[in-house]
C-alpha positions in Angstrom: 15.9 2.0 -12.3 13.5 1.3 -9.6 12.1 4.3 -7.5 13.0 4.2 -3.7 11.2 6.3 -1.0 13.0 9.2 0.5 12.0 8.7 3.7 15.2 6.7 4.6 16.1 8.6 7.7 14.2 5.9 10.7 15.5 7.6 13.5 12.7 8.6 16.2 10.2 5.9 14.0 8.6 3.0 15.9 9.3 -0.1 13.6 7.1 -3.4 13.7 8.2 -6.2 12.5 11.2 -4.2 10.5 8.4 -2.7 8.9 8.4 1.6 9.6 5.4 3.0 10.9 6.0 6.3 8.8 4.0 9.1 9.6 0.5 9.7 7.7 -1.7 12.5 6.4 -4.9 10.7 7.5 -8.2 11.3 9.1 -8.5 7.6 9.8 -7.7 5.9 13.2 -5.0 4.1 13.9 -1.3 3.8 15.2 0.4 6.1 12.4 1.6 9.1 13.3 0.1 12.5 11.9 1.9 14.1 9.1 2.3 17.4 7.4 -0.7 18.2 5.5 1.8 20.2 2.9 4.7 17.5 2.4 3.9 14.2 0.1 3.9 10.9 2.5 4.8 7.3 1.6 0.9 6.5 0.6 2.0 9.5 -1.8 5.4 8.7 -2.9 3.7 4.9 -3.5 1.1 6.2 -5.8 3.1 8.6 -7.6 6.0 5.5 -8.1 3.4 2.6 -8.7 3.6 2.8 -12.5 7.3 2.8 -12.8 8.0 0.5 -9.9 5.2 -2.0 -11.2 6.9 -2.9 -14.2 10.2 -3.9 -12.2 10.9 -8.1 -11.2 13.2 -7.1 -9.2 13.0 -4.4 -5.8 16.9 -3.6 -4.0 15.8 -2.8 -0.1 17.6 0.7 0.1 16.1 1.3 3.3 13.0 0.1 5.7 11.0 2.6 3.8 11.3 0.6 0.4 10.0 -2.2 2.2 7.0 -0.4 3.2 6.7 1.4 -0.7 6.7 -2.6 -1.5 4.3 -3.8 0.3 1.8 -0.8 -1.0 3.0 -1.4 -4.8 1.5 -4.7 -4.2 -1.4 -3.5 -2.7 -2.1 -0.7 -5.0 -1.6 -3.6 -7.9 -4.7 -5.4 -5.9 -7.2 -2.6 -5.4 -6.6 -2.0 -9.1 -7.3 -5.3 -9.7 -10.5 -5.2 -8.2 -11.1 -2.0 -9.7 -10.8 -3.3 -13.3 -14.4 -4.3 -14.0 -16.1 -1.7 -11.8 -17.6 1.0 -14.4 -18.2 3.7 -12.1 -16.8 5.3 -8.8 -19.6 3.9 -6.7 -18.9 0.2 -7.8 -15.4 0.7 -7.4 -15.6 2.4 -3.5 -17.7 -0.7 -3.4 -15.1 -3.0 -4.1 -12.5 -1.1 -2.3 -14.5 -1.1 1.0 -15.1 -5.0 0.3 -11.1 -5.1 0.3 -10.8 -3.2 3.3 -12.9 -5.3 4.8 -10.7 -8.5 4.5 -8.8 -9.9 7.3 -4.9 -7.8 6.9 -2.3 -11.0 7.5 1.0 -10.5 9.1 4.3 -11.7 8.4 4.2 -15.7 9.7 0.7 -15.6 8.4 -1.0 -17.7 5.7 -1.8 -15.3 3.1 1.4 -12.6 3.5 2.5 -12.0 0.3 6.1 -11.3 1.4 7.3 -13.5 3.3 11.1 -12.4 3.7 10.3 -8.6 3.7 9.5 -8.4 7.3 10.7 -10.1 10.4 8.1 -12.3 12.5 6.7 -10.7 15.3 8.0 -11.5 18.7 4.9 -10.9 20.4 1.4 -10.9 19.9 1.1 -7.1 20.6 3.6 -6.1 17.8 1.5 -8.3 15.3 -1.6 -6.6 16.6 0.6 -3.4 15.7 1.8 -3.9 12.7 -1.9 -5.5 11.8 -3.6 -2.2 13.0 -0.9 -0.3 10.8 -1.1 -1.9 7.6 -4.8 -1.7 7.9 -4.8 1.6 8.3 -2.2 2.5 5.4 -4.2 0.3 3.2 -7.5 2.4 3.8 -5.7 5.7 2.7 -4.0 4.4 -0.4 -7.4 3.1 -1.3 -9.6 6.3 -0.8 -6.3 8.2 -2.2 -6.1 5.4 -5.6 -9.9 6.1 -6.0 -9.0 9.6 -7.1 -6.7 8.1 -9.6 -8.6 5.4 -11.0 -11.2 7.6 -11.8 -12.5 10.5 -13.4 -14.4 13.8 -11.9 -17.6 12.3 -13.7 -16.8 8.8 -11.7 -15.9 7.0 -15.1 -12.8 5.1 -14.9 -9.8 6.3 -15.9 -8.2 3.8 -18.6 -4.7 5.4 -17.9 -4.7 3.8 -14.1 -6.7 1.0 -14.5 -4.2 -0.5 -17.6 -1.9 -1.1 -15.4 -4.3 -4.0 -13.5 -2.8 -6.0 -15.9 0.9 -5.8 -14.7 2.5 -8.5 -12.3 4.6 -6.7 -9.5 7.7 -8.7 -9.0 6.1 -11.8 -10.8 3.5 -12.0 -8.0 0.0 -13.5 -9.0 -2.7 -12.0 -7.7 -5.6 -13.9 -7.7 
């Protein structure tokens, strides 16, 4: 049974392509909105889910909230990825800033991975929206999957970084 996200009330949320623009506990800039410091968030709920939900080929859309939990699955299975060679926390942040740095594509986009998860944007300021979003949600569960992936002593931790190996939903990452 696949894990869904419990934020399935929307009401009062700015949406973006169908995508949610949940509230998160972040210090980074952007167009989420601030959440509780005490209460777990969707970068949480993703983490915390990723190695159940990675071993699924299939993902029932409960809510626009599972669509976002999704999209971060496939993301955290990316930065792990790029994580699986790197033997120490500084040459992993290294290689999760290098993925930060990469261009964030948008539903309509070459290069989205899900093309039937989220609706095209009718203007160029709701890409620009959703864009700035994603990129920001990405940087958290990155500096938040760092933790993770490794140890207090920065070595990795082989418990996360197994699961590099796993196809989400019979994706390829390359």
């Amino acid at each position: 049974m696949v894990y869904h996200s419990s934020f399935v009330d929307d009401t009062g949320i700015t949406k973006a392509c169908g995508c949610p623009l949940l509230p998160l506990k972040t210090h980074i800039r952007g167009p989420a909105p601030a959440f509780d410091q005490d209460k777990a968030d969707i970068v949480d709920e993703a983490i915390t889910f990723f190695r159940a939900n990675v071993f699924f080929k299939n993902f029932n859309v409960k809510s626009p909230a599972d669509k976002l939990l999704i999209y971060l699955t496939f993301y955290i299975n990316i930065a792990l990825k790029r994580l699986e060679g790197c033997r120490t926390l500084a040459v992993g942040t290294k290689a999760i800033i290098n993925l930060g740095l990469e261009k964030v594509p948008v539903p309509g986009e070459p290069g989205f991975p899900f093309p039937g998860l989220f609706t095209l944007p009718q203007s160029q300021e709701e890409a620009e929206l959703l864009r700035n979003y994603l990129k920001q949600i990405r940087e958290e569960t990155s500096g938040r999957l760092l933790n993770c992936a490794y140890r207090a002593n920065g070595t990795p931790n082989k418990w996360w970084l197994a699961f590099a190996k796993r196809k989400f939903m019979n994706i390829v990452i390359l």
